[in-house]
ROKEKOL-628037 format. One line per 8 residues: number of its first residue (from 1); their letters; for each residue z, y, x of N, C-alpha, C. Coordinates in Angstrom, 3 decimals. Layout:
<pts>
NUM = a = Z Y X Z Y X Z Y X; ...
</pts>
This chain:
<pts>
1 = xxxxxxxx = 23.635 7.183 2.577 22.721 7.024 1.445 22.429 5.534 1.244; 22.504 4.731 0.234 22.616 3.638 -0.197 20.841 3.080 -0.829; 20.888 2.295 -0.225 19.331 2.160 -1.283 19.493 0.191 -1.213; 18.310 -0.173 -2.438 18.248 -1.212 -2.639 16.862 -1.621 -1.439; 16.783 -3.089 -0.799 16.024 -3.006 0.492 15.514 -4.587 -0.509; 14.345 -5.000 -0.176 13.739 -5.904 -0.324 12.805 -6.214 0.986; 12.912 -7.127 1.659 12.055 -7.875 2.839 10.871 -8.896 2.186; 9.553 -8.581 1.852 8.976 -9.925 1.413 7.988 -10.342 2.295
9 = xxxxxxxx = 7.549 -11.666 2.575 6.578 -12.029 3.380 5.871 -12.787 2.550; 4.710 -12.932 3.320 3.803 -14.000 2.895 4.147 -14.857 1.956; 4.576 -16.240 1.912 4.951 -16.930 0.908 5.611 -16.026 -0.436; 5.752 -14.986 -0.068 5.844 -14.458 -1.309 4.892 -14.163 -2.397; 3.673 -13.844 -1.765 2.889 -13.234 -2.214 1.541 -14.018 -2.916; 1.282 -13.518 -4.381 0.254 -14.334 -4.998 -1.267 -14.092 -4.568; -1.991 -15.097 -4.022 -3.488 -15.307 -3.401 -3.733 -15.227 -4.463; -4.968 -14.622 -4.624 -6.348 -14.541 -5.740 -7.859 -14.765 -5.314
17 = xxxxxxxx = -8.544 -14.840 -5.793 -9.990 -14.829 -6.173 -11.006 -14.225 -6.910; -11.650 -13.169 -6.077 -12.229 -12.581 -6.985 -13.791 -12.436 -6.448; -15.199 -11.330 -6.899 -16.188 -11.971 -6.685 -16.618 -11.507 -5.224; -15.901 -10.401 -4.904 -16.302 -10.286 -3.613 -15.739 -11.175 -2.259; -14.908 -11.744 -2.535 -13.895 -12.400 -1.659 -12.419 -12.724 -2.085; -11.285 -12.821 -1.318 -10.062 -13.202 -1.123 -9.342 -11.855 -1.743; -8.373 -12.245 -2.577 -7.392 -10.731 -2.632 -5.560 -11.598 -2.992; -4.468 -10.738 -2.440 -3.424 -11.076 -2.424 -2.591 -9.829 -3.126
25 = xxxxxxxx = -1.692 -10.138 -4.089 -1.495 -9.535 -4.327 0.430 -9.190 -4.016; 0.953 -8.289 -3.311 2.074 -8.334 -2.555 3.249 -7.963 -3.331; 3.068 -6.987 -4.433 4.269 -7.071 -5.124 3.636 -6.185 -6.463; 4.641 -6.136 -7.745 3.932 -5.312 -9.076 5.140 -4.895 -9.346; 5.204 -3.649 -10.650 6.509 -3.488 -11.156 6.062 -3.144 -12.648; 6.958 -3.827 -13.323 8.271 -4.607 -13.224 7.918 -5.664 -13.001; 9.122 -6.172 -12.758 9.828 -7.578 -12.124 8.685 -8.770 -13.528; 7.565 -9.635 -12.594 7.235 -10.593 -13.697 6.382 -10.149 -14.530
33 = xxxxxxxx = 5.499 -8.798 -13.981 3.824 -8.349 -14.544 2.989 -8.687 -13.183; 1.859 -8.924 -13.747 1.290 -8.731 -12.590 -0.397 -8.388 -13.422; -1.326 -8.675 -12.171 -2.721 -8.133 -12.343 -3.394 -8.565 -13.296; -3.748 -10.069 -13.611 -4.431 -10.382 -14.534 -3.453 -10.007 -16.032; -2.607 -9.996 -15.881 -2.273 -9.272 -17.647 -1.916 -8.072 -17.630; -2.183 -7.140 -16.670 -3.025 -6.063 -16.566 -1.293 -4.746 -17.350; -0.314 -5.790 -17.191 1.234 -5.095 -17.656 1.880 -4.275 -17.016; 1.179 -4.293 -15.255 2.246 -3.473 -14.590 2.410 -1.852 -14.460
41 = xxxxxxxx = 3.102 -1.396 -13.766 3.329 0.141 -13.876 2.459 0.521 -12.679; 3.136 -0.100 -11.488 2.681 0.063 -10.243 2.581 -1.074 -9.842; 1.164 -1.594 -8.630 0.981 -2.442 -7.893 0.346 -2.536 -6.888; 1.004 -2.818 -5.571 0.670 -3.154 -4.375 -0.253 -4.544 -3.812; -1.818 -4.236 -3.295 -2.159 -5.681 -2.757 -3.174 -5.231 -1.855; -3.526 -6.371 -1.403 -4.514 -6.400 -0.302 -6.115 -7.143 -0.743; -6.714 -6.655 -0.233 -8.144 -7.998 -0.054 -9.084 -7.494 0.701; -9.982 -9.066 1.097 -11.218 -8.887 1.831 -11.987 -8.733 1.034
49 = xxxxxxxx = -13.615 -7.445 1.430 -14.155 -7.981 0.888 -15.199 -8.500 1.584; -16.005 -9.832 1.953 -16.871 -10.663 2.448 -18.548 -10.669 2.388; -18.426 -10.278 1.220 -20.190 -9.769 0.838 -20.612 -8.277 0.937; -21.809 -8.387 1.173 -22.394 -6.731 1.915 -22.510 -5.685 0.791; -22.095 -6.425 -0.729 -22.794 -5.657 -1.460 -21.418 -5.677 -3.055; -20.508 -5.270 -3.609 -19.636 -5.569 -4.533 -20.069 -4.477 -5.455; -19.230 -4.582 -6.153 -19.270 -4.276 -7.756 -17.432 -4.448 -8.418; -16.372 -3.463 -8.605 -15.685 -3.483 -8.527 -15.567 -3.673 -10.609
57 = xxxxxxxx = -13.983 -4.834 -10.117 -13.877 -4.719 -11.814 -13.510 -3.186 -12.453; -13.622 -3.256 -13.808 -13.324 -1.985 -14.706 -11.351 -2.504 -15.006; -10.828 -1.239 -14.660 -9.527 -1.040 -14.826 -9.043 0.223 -15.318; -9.375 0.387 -16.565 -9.415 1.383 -17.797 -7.789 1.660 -17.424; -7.614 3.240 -17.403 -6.224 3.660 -17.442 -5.728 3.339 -15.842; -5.940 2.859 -14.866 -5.449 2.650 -13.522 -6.238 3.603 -12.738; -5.070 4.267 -11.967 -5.566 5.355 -11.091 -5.315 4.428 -9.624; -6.613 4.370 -9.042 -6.835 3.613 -7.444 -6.644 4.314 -6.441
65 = xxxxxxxx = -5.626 3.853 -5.064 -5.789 4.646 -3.830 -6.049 3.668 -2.887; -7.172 3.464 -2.415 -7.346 2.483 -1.706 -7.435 3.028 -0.012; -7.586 2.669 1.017 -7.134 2.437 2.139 -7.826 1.346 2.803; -8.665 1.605 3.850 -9.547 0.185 4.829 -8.003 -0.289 5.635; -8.387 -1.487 5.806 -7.741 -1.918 7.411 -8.074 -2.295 7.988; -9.547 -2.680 8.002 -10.154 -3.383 9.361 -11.633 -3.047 8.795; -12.811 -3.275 9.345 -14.031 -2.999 9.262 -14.288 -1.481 8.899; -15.170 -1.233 7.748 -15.965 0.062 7.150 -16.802 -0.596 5.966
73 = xxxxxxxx = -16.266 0.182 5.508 -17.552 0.358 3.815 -17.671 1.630 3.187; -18.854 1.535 2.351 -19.128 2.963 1.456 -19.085 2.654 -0.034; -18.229 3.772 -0.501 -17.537 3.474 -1.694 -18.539 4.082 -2.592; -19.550 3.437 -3.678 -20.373 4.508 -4.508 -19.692 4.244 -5.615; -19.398 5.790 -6.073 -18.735 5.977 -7.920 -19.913 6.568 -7.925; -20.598 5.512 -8.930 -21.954 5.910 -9.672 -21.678 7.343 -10.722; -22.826 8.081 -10.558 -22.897 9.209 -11.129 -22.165 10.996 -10.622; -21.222 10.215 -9.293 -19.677 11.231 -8.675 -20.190 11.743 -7.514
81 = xxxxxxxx = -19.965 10.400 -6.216 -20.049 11.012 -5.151 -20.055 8.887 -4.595; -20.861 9.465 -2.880 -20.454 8.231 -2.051 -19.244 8.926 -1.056; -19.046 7.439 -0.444 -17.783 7.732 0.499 -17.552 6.642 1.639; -17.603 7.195 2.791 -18.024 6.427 4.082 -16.309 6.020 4.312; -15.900 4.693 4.635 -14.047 4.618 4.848 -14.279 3.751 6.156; -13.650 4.275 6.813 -13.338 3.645 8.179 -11.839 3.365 8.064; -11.274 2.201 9.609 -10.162 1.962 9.343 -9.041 3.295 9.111; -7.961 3.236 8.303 -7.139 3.874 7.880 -7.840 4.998 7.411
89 = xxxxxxxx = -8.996 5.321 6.836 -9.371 6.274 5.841 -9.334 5.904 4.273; -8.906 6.773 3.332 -8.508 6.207 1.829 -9.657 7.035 1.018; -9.529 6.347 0.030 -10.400 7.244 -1.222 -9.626 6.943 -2.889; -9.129 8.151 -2.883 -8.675 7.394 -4.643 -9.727 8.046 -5.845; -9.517 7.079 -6.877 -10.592 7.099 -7.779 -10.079 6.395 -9.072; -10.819 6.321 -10.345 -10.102 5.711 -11.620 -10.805 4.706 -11.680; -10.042 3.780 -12.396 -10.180 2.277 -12.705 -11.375 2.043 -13.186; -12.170 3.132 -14.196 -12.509 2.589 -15.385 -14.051 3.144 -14.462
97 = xxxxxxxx = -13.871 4.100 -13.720 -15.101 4.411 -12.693 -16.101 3.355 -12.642; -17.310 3.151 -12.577 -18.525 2.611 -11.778 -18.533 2.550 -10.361; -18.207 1.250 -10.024 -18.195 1.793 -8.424 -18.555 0.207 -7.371; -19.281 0.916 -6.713 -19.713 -0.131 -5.909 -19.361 0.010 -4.478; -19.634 -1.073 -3.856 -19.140 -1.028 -2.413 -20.378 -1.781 -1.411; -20.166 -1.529 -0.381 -21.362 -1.533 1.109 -20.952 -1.431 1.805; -20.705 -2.929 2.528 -20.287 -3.376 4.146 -19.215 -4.168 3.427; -18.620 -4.652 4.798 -16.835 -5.668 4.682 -16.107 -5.104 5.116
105 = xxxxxxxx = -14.744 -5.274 4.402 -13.713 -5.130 5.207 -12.525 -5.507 4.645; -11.241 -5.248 5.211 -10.227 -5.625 4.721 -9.452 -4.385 4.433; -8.974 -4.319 3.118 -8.785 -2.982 2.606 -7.108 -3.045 1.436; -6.596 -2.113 1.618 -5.199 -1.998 1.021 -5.366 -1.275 -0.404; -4.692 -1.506 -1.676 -4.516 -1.101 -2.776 -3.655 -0.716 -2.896; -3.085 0.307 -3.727 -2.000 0.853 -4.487 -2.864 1.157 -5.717; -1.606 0.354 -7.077 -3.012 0.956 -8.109 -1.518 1.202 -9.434; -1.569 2.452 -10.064 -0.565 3.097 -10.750 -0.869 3.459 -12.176
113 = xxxxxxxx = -0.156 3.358 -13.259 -0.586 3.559 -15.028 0.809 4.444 -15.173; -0.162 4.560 -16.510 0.897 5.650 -17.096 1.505 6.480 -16.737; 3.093 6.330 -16.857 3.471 7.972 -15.970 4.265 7.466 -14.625; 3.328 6.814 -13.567 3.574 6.249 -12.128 2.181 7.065 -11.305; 3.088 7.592 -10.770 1.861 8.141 -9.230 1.771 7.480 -7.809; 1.387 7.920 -7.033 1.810 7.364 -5.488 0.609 7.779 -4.701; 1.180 7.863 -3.361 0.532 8.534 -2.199 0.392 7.281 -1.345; -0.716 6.724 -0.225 -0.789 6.323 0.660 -1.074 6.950 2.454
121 = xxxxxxxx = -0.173 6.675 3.568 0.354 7.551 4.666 -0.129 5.952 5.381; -0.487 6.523 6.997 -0.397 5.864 8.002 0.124 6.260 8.873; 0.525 4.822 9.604 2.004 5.610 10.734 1.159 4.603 12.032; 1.239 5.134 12.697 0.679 4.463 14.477 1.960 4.266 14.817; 2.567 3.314 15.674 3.512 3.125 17.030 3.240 3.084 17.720; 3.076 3.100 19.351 2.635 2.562 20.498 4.098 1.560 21.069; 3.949 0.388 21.734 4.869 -0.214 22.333 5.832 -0.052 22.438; 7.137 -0.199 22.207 8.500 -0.040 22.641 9.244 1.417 22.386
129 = xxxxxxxx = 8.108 1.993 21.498 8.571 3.521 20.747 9.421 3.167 19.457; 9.748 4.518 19.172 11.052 4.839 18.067 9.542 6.093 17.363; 10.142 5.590 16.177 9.295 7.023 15.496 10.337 7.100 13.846; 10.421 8.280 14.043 11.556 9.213 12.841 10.531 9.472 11.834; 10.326 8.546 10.762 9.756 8.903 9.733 10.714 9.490 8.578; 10.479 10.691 8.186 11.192 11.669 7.624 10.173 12.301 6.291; 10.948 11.630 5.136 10.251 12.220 4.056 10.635 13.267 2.924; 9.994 13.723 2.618 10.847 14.832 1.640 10.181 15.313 0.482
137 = xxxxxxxx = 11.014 14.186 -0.962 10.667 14.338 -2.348 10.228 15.601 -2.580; 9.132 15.895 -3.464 8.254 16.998 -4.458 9.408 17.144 -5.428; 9.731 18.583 -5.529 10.855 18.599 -6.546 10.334 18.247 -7.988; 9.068 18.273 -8.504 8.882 17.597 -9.817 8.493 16.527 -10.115; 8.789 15.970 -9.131 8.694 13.957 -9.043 10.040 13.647 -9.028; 10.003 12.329 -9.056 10.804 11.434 -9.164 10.457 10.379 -8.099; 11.152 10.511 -7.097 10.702 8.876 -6.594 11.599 7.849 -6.633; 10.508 6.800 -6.315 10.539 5.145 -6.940 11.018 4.587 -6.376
145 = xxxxxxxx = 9.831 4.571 -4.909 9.875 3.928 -3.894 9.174 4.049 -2.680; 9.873 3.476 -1.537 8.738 3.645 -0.274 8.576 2.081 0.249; 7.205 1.796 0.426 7.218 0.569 1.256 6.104 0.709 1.740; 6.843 -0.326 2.836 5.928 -0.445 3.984 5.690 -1.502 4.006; 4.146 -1.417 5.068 3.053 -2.601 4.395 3.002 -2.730 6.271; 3.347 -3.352 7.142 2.542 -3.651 8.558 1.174 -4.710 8.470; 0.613 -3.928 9.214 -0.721 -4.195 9.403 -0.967 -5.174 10.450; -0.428 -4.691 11.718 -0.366 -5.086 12.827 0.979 -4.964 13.804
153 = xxxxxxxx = 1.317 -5.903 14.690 2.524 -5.020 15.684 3.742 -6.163 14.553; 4.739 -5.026 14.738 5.830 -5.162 14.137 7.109 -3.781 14.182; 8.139 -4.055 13.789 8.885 -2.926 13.760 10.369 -3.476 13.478; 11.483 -2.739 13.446 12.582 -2.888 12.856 13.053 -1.601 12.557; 13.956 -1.758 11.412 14.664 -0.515 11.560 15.911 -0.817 10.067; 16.929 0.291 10.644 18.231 -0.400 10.084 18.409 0.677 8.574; 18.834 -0.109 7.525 18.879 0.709 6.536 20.376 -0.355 5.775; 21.547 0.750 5.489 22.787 0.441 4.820 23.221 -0.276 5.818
161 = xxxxxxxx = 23.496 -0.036 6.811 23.799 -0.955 8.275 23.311 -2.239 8.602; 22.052 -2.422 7.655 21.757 -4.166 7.940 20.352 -3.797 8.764; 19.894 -4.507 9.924 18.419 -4.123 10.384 17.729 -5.185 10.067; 16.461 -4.612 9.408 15.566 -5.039 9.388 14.517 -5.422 9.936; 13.579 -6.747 10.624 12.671 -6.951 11.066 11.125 -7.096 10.072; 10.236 -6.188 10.532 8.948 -6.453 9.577 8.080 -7.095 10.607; 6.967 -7.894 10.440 6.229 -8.152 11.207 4.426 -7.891 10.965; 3.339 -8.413 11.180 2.235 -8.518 10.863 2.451 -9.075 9.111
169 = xxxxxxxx = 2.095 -8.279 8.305 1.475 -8.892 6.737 2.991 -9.175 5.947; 4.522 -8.287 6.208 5.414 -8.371 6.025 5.529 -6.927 5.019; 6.398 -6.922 4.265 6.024 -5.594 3.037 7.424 -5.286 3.085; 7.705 -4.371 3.451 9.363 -3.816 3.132 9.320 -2.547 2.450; 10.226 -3.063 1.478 10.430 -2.241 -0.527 11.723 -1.847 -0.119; 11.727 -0.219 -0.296 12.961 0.611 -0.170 13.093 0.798 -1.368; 14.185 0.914 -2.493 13.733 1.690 -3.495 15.168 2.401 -3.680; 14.552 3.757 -4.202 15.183 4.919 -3.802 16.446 5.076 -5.162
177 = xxxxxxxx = 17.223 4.662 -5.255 18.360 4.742 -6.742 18.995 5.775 -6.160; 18.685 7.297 -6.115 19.678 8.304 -6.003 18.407 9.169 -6.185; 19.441 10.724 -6.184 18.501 11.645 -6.281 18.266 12.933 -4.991; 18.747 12.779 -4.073 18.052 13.206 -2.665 16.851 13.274 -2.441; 16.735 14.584 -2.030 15.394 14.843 -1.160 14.865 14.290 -0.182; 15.627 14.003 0.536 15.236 14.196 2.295 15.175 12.406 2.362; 14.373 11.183 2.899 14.985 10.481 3.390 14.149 9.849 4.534; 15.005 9.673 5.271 14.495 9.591 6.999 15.065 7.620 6.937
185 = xxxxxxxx = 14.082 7.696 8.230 14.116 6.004 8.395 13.667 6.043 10.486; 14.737 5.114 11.022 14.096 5.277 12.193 13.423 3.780 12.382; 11.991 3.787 12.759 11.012 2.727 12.736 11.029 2.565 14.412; 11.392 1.180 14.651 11.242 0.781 16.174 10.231 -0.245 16.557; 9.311 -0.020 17.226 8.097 -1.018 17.714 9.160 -1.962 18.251; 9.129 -3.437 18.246 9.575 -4.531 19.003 8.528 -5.214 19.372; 6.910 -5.003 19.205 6.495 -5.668 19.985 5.704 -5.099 21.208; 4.558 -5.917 21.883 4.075 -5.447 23.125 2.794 -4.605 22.780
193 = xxxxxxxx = 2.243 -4.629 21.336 0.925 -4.258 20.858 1.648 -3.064 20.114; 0.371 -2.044 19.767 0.416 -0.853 18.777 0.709 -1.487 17.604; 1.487 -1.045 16.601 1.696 -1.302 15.571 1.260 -0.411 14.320; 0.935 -0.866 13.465 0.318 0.006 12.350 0.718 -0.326 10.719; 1.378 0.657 10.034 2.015 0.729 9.484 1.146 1.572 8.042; 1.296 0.973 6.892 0.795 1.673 5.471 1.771 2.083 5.070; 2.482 3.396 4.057 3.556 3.799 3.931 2.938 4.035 2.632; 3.585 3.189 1.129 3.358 3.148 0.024 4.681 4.180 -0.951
201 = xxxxx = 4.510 5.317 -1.023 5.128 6.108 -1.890 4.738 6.275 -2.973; 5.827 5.899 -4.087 5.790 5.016 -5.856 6.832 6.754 -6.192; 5.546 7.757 -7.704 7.292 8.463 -8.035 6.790 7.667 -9.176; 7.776 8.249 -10.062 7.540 8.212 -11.769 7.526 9.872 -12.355; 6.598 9.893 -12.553 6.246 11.910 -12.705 7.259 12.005 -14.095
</pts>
């Protein structure tokens, strides 16, 4: 099975500013949209947030799956519901929502328009393990893509006979050009620490 592989790191990725703190944003699609002109289909990023108390922008038409990675906060969609997120707990919600936030932390985005969906998965390693991540397309989707976001640790693993190394804050973009169900990936810890892994699944419904 053939797929297109993208490795991006850091220097890839565009730093921002926004009012709660730091945000980066790791990749968008298509090729040459990104956040502030508000063009893309799907987009992947990260940020801190630093102050005890936020107020999230309005993003009319964007469906949010967000994801902690370090600390805890409580997510209030005014008028809905609150929501307590510890590390690797998610909450998705719409753009255009009221929503505030309580506590810091450092927290993962996936944010999708129009006719783009996506799921966010966490994967644990422990040291010097192999783990068979094995996925298997919804027959009325379409998928996009899978990437992986490391958190912590590191990993390798070989795809079209070339292996790949990811490390801490390294984003590896599978994207899926065939139409198979099934696709498996074997993920190898190379380092001495647990590794922790975000698994970003992009269809087009």
């Amino acid at each position: 099975m053939k797929y297109k592989v993208e490795l991006l790191k850091e220097k890839n990725y565009k730093p921002t500013f926004w009012s709660g703190g730091m945000a980066t944003e790791l990749t968008t699609y298509p090729l040459n949209s990104d956040y502030a002109s508000k063009n893309f289909l799907w987009r992947l990023g990260v940020a801190k947030i630093d102050i005890p108390e936020s107020t999230f922008s309005s993003l009319p038409n964007v469906l949010r799956k967000f994801m902690v990675i370090e600390g805890n906060i409580t997510l209030d969609h005014e008028d809905r519901y609150k929501k307590l997120l510890n590390p690797f707990e998610q909450d998705d919600f719409m753009g255009d929502w009221i929503t505030k936030t309580y506590g810091t932390a450092s927290v993962f985005n996936l944010m999708t328009r129009e006719n783009y969906s996506g799921e966010l998965l966490h994967l644990n390693i422990n040291p010097s393990i192999k783990l068979k991540f094995d996925y298997k397309t919804s027959l009325n989707k379409d998928l996009v893509s899978i990437c992986f976001y490391t958190v912590s640790g590191g990993f390798n693993t070989t795809i079209n006979d070339t292996v790949f190394n990811s490390f801490k804050n390294d984003l590896l973009i599978v994207n899926c050009v065939n139409l198979d169900y099934t696709h498996e990936f074997m993920l190898c810890n190379n380092t001495s620490e647990i590794t922790d892994i975000i698994v970003s699944i992009i269809y087009r419904n």
